[in-house]
N, C-alpha and C positions, 0 to 999 in steps of 0.2 A: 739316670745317667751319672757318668762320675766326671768329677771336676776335679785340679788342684786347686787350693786356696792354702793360703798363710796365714796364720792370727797372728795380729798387729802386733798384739802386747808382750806374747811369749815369743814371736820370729818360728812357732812351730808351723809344718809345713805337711801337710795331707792331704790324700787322694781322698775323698768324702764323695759318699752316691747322696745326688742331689736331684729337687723336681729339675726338670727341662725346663726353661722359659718359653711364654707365651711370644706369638709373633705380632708386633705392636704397629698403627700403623707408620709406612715409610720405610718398614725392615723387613728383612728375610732370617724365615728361620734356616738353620743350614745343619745339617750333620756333621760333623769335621771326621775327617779322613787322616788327616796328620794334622800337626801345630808344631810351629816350628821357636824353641827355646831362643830367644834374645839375650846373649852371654853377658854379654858386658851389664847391658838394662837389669836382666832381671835377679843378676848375682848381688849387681849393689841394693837392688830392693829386697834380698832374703836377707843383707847381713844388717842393714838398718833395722830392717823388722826384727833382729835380734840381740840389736844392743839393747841396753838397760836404757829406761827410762830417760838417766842424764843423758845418755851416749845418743838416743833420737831427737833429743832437746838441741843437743848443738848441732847435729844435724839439719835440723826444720830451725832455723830463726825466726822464719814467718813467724811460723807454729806456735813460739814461745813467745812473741809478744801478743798473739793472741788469746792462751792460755794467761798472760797478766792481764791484761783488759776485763777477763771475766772474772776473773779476784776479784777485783776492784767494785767490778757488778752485781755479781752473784754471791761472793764471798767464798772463803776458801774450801769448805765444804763440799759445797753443792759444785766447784767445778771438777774439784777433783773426782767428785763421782760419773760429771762428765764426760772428764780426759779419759779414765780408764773404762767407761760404755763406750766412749769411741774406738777406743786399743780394741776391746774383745769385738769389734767390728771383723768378721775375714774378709780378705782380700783375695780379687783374684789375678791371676800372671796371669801371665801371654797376649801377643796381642797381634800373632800373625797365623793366620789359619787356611784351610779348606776344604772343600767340601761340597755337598749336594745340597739343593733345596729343597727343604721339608714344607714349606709354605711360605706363601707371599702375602705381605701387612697389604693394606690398603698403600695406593700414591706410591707403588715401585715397578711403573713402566720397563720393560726392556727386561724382566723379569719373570721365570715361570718355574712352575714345580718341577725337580729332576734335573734342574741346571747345574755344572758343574760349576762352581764359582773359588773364587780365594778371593779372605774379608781381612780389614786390618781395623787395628784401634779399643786401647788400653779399655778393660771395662766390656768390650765386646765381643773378639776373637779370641776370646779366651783358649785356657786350656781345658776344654770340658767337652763332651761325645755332641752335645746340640749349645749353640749360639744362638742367639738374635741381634741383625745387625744390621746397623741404617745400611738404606741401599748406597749412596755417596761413599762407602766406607768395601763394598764389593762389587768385583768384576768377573768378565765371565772368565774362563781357561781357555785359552787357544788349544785346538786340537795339538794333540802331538806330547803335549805337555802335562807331566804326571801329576798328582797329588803332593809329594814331597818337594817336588820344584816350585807347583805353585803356592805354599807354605810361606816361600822366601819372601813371598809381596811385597808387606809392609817395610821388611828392611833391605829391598831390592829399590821401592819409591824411595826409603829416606835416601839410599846413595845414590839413586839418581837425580833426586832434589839438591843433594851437595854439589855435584856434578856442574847441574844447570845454572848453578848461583855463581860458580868459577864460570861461566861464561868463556868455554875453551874452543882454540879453532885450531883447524887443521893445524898441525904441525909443532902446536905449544910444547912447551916443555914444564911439566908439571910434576910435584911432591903431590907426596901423600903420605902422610904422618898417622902412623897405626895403622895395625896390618892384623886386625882382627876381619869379622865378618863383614863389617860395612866397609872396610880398607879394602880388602882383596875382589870386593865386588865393585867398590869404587876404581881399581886398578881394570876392570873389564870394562867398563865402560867408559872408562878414557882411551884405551886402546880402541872400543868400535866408535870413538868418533875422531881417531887421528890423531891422537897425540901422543908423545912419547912421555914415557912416565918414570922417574925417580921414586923408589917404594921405601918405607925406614920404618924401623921398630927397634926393640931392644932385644927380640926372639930372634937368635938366629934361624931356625927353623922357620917360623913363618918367614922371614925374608928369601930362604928357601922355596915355600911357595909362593911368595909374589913372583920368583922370577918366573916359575913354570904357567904360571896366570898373565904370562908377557908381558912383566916389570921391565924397563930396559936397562934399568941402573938398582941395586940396591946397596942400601948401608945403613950400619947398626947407626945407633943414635948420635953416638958422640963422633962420627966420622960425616954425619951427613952434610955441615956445613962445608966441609972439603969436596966431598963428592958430588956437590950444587955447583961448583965454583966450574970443577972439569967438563959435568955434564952442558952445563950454559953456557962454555967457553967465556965463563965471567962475568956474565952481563947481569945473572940472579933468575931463577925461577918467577916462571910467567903465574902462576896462582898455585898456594898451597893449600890443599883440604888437611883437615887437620880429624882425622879418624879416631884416631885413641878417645879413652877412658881414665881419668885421671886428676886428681885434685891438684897438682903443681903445677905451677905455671912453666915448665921447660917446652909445650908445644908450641905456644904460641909465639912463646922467645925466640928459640929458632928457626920459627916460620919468620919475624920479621926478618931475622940475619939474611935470611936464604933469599927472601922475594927479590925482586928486580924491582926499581923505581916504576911508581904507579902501576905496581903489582896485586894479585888479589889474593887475600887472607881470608879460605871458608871456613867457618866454625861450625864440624855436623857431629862431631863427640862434644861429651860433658867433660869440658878441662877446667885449668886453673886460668882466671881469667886477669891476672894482675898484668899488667901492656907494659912492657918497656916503653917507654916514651920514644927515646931518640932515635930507632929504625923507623917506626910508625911517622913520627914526624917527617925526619927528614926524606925519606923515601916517599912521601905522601901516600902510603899503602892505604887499600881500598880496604877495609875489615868488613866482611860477611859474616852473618849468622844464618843457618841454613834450618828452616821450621819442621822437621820432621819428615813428612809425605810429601809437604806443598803447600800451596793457594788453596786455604777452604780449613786447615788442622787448626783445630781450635776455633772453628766459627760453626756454635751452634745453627744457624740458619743453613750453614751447606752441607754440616754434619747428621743433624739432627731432625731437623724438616725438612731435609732434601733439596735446598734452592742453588742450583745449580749455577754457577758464573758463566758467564758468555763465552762462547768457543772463541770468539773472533778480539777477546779483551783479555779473557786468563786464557791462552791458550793449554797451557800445562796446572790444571789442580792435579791436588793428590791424589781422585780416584783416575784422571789421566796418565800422571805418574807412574801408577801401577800400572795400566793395560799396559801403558811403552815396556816398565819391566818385563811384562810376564812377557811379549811380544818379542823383545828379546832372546829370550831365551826361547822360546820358537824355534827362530832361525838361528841358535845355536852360538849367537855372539856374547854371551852371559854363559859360564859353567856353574851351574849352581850344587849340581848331583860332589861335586868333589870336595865341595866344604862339608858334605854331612861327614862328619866323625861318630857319633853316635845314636845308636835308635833304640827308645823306648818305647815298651805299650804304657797306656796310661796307668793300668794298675801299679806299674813300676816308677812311676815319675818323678819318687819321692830321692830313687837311689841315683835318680839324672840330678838333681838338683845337689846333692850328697857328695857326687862324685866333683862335679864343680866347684862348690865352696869349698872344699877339703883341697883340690886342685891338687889331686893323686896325680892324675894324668893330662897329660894337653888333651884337647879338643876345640872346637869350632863350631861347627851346625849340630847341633842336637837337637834329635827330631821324634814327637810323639806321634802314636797311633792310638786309633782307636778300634773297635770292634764293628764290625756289616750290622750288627743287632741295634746298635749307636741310628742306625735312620730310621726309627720310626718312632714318632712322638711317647706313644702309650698315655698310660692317667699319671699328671702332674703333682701325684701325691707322695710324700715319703712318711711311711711312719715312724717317729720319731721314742714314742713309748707310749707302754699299753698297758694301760690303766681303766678300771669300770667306773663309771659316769656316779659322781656322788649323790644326783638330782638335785644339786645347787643349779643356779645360774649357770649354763654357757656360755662363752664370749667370744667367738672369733676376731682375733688382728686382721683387718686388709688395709696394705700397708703401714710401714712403721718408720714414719719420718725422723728426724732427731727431736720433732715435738713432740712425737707420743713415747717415744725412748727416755727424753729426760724429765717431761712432765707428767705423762699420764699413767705409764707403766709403775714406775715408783710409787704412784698413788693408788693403784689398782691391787698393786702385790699384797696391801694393808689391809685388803675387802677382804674378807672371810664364804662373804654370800655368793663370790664370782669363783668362776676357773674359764681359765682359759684354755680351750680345747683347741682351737687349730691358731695360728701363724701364716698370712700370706701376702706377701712381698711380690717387687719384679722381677726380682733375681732368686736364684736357691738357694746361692751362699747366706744371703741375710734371712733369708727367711727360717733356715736350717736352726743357725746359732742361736737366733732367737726363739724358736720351736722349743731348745734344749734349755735355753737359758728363763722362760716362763712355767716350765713344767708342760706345753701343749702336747697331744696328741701324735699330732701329726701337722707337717707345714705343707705350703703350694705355692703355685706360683699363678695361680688358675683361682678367681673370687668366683666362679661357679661352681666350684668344685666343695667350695664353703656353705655357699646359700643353697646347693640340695644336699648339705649337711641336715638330716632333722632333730640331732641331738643337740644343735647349735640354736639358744633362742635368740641371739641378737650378737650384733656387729657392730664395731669399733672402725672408723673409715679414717685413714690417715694416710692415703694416698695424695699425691700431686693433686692440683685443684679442678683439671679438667676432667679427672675422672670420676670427681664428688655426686654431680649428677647424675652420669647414669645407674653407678653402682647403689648409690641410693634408691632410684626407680626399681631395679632389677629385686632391691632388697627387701622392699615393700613387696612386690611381687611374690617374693619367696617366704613371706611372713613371717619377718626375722624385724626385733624389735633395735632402733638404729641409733647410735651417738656416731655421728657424723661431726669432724672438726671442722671450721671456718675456711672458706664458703661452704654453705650450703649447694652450690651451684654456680655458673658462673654466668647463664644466658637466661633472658626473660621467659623464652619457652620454656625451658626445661624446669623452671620455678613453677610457671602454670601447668607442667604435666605432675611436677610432683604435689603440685596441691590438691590437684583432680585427683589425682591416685590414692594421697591421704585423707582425703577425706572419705573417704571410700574403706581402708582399712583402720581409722582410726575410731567406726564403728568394732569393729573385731578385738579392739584393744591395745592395739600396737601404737608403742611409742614413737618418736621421732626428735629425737634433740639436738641443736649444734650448739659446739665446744664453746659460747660464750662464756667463759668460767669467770669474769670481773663480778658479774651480779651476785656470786657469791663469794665474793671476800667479805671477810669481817668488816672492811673498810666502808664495804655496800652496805652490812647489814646498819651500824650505826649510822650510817645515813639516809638509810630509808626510815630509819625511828626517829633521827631528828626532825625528818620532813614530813611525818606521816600526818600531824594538826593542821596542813596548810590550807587556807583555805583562794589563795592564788595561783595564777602559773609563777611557774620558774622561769629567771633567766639563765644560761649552763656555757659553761665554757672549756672545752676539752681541748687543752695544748698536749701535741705528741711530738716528742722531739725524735721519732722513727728512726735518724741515723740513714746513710745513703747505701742502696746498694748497685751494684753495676749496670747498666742497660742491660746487658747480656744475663741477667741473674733471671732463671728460670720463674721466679714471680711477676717478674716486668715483661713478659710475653700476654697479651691478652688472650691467647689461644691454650695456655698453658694455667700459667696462673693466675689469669684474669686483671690483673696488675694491682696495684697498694692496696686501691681504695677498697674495691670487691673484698681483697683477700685478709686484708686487718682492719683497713679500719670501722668493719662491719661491727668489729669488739665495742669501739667508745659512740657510737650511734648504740648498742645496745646499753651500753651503760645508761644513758642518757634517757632512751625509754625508759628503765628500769627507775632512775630515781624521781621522772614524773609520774610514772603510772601509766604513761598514755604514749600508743603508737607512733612514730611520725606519719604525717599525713602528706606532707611537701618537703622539695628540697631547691636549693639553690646555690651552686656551686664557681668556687673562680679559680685558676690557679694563675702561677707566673705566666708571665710572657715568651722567656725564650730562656732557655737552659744550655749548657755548651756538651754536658749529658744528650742531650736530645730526648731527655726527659722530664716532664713537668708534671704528673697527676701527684706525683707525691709530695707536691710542695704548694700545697693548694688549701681553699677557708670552703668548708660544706657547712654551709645554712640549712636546717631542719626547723619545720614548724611541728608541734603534736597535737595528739587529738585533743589534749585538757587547755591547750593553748600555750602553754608552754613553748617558748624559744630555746635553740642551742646549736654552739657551732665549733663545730671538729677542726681544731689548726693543726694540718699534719704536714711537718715538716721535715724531710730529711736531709735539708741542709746545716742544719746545725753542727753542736760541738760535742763529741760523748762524755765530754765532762757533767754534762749538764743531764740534771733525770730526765729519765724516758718520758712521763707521765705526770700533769697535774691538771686538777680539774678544778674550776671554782665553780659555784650557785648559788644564786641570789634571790630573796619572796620573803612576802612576808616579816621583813624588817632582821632574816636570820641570813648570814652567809656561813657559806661551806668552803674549805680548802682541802683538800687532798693530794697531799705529795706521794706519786709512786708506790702507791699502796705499802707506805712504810708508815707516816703519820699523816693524818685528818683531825683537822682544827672546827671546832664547831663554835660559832659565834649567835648570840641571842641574849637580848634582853643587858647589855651592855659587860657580858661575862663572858671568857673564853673557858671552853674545853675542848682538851686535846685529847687522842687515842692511837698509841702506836704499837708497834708488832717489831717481832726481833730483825724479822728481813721482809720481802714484800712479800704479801697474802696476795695473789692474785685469785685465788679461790680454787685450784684445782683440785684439792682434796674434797672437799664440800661438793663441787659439781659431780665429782662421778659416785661420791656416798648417795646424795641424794638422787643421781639417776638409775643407780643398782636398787637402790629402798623403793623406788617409785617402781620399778619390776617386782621384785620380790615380794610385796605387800599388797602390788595391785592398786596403788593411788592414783592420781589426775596426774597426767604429765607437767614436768619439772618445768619446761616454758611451752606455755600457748603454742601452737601454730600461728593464730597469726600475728602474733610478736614475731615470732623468727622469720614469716612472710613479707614481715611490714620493711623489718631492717634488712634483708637480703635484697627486697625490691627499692629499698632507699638507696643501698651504696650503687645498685646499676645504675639506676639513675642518675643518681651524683657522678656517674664520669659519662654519662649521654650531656649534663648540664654543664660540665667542664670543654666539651667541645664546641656546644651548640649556646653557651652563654644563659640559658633559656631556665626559667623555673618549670617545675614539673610536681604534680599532683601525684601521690602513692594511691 
């Protein structure tokens, strides 16, 4: 299929034939028919993606104080290698579509194959021939209603979301500031619910067509304060939407001038947001911000998992929003057909975007098509180049998180004994660039399409955590030798089908490893040779100062990422086996009492007993300061203590003498682990860790957040 994307770094912008994505479940995959160009949105996202490096820095402030934070951490090196892996990341536009459906995910009720639908939302509705996309995110098409109409969805919801936040009633008298796409469709929709409307911009022409779109008043910008006064007979506009696109602050200035005392102010463009104080005050105006779609934009749970809000509580979400749109225009009270100005096929997309930032000529709705061949899946394969198999090592990527991007890939490119032959991601875009940018084969977006690769001996698993599991099983099944990152998996079953499985193929010869990489830092090794005389247990102590991340952060989902404990802190429970020797056997776990997060597992003391007798306990905190290192471990026997700071220095004490050992920056060991699990292929050795060490510690941290709930000690 072909998509547009942008690369970050150079703002360059191409049509590229890309695998189709898989339909996951909760979404639909959809054909797109049209997509429809977001002028204003997507123009300032090509010219950012085009400034220089400084010019996206002042842009993104976040941005930039987070690129300092990882100086500070990683050092200036290793971010900058980073920042610009993240730049050559593409991007894809669009984000308002429609189309047919090619197939339905699991959990999308009210949905079937061959349905006409229109889908919205950045990252889904892309501009590409096939989508997949939560179903919360699409609705069906009212008969009557074409493909290019229903395109408008998403920025038909946002201005009806503006709309409903003005809270207008029969008869109001109402502005509207900007008179682009969501302005003049925001001027339809005050007129079908009875109000009279004052329209302004600084285009004479569009105020041209706001009148013919039944504006009842217009005026250029600098007259609108006068044309408020005539239109209200002086009293001030009952609520102003404030449409435009624009860094200065003159919207919202003379929306306060214009309002009427305890008047309403909607924010549903990107302006300058610096408030006059004294209209705002002394008028006590109402200031709105208006969320995009609706009730549900930006909440992974109504987005993402489909958990819909109560009809009778939210009456109006986003994907409500939309049907009201599209319903509209139905019955004909929405024109949407007269905003298109221009139509592209997608092969052409690049000279719609062209034509826009160069801003040759006006336009408004610009609209893509796509080809009838666009609805049928086919094989999710692109060949990327073609090259004869050197009989080294083959490696397939399924998936390529930012972990295996900045730690493992860099480490891999240095193997001599590997190639990487295929690349496969969720999306095509990522998997594409990356295809090109490891030397692979060919990319997908489809991990079956890998495992009955048979030129392919083993697999690299850096997908999200819920999918660790099976693609592991599936990949034992297809006799492909596995480094799988942390988790292992995330449920008790699916630990006992992959043991049952492996042991079963680990006759046949096939590996199986996860990405514990600490046991082999230099840090680990010198501490396994300090402690290798002992003839006691250890006592061990792992403080992780983890750093906080949001509830809504895709790790803190148990269904997703299993949450902290499953998903890190599997790493220093491995460590801990690693420098007694001996498995855990038991765990016992506490965390706080009540967090205003509404989340506690990651701020909790896991108690482990091992097989040699040895004690140790995980303090994983992410309440802390990030001033303070991530990582230090102490251990005590035998009359010798251990300190390890952050895998930067380790202090060895014994016999009333210190030795120290340190490293330029931290070894957490990831060169070492994948050296030595490529050698353990290539030579045909004993696998790099046990099975049941990595059984012991996968099945410790589940436990440990069953014993976080249930208060309860528990046997491994």
């Amino acid at each position: 299929m072909k998509q547009v994307i942008q690369q970050l770094r150079s703002g360059t912008l191409s049509v590229e034939e890309l695998p189709p994505p898989t339909v996951r479940p909760g979404e639909l995959l959809v054909a797109n028919r049209c997509s429809l160009i977001s002028a204003g949105t997507e123009k300032s996202t090509v010219r950012i993606a085009q400034k220089s490096l400084i010019g996206k820095a002042m842009d993104r402030p976040e941005m930039t104080r987070k690129v300092i934070d990882s100086i500070r951490k990683n050092g200036l090196t290793e971010t900058l290698r980073m920042v610009l892996d993240r730049l050559d990341s593409p991007s894809a536009l669009g984000y308002s579509c429609a189309g047919t459906v090619l197939a339905v995910g699991d959990r999308t009720e009210g949905f079937s194959v061959g349905d006409r639908v229109a889908c919205a939302g950045q990252n889904y509705a892309s501009h590409a021939g096939i989508v997949s996309v939560p179903k919360n995110l699409c609705v069906a098409i009212p008969p009557g209603v074409d493909a290019e109409e229903a395109a408008f969805v998403a920025l038909g919801a946002i201005a009806l979301q503006g709309v409903r936040q003005a809270e207008p009633h029969l008869g109001d008298r109402i502005a509207v500031i900007g008179l682009g796409l969501l302005g003049l469709l925001t001027i339809q929709l005050l007129k079908a619910s009875g109000c009279l409307v004052l329209a302004s911009d600084v285009d004479s022409a569009k105020l041209e067509l706001a009148k013919s779109f039944g504006a009842d008043l217009v005026a250029p910008s600098e007259q609108l304060q006068d044309a408020s006064m005539s239109f209200t007979r002086r009293h001030g506009i009952d609520a102003v939407l404030i449409t435009a696109s624009t860094k200065e602050n003159g919207p919202v200035e003379i929306a306060g001038e214009i309002a009427r005392r305890k008047g309403h102010v909607v924010v549903v463009g990107a302006v300058g947001m610096a408030l006059p104080r004294e209209p705002y005050y002394k008028k006590e105006l109402d200031l709105r911000f208006s969320t995009s779609y609706g009730p549900g934009r930006y909440d992974g749970q109504y987005e993402e998992k489909g958990q819909d809000y109560p009809y009778g509580y939210v009456r109006w979400t986003e994907q409500r929003n939309m049907d009201a749109f599209l319903t509209l225009v139905q019955l004909g009270k929405v024109n949407v057909k007269r905003l298109i100005t221009h139509r592209y096929a997608v092969d052409r997309a690049g000279e719609a975007y062209e034509m826009m930032t160069a801003e040759r000529e006006s336009y408004l709705g610009i609209m893509i098509s796509y080809p009838e061949e666009a609805e049928s899946v086919g094989r999710r394969v692109i060949t990327v180049r073609s090259r004869p198999s050197s009989g080294d090592l083959n490696l397939a990527l399924i998936g390529a998180g930012n972990h295996v991007k900045d730690r493992l890939l860099p480490v891999l490119s240095k193997i001599k004994a590997i190639r990487i032959q295929a690349v496969c991601t969720g999306r095509g875009p990522q998997a594409k660039i990356l295809a090109e940018k490891t030397g692979a084969a060919y990319c997908t977006t489809d991990y079956h399409e890998v495992l009955g690769d048979d030129s392919i001996n083993a697999v690299l698993i850096g997908t999200r955590h819920e999918l660790h599991g099976p693609i592991v099983l599936a990949a034992l099944e297809a006799g492909k030798h596995i480094f799988v990152e942390k988790p292992l998996c995330l449920t008790g079953e699916e630990l006992k089908q992959i043991s049952e499985r492996f042991a079963v193929k680990a006759q046949e010869g096939l590996h199986l490893m996860v990405g514990f990489n600490r046991r082999f830092s230099s840090h680990a090794e010198h501490a396994k040779a300090f402690l290798q005389d002992r003839r006691n247990p250890l006592v061990m102590t792992y403080r992780v100062n983890a750093g906080a991340l949001p509830p809504e952060h895709w790790t803190q989902d148990p269904d997703v990422g299993g949450g902290r404990i499953v998903g890190e802190a599997c790493h220093f429970v491995d460590y801990l086996q690693y420098l007694c020797g001996a498995p855990p056997v038991s765990v016992h776990a506490r965390r706080i009492g009540l967090h205003e997060s509404g989340v506690m597992d990651d701020q909790s003391l896991l108690s482990f007993s091992f097989g040699d007798g040895s004690i140790g306990t995980v303090v994983y905190a992410s309440g802390g300061e990030g001033g303070v290192a991530k990582e230090r471990l102490e251990v005590f026997g035998d009359g010798k203590a251990l300190i390890m700071d952050d895998f930067v220095r380790s202090e060895f004490y014994a016999g009333g003498r210190k030795r120290a050992f340190t490293t330029r920056g931290r070894d957490k060991g990831f060169q070492a682990e994948m050296d030595q699990f490529i050698r353990a292929l290539a030579e045909g050795r004993e696998p790099v860790i046990p099975f049941n060490e990595i059984y012991a510690v996968t099945r410790a941290c589940q436990l440990a957040v069953m014993s976080l709930r249930a208060g309860q000690c528990y046997a491994i």
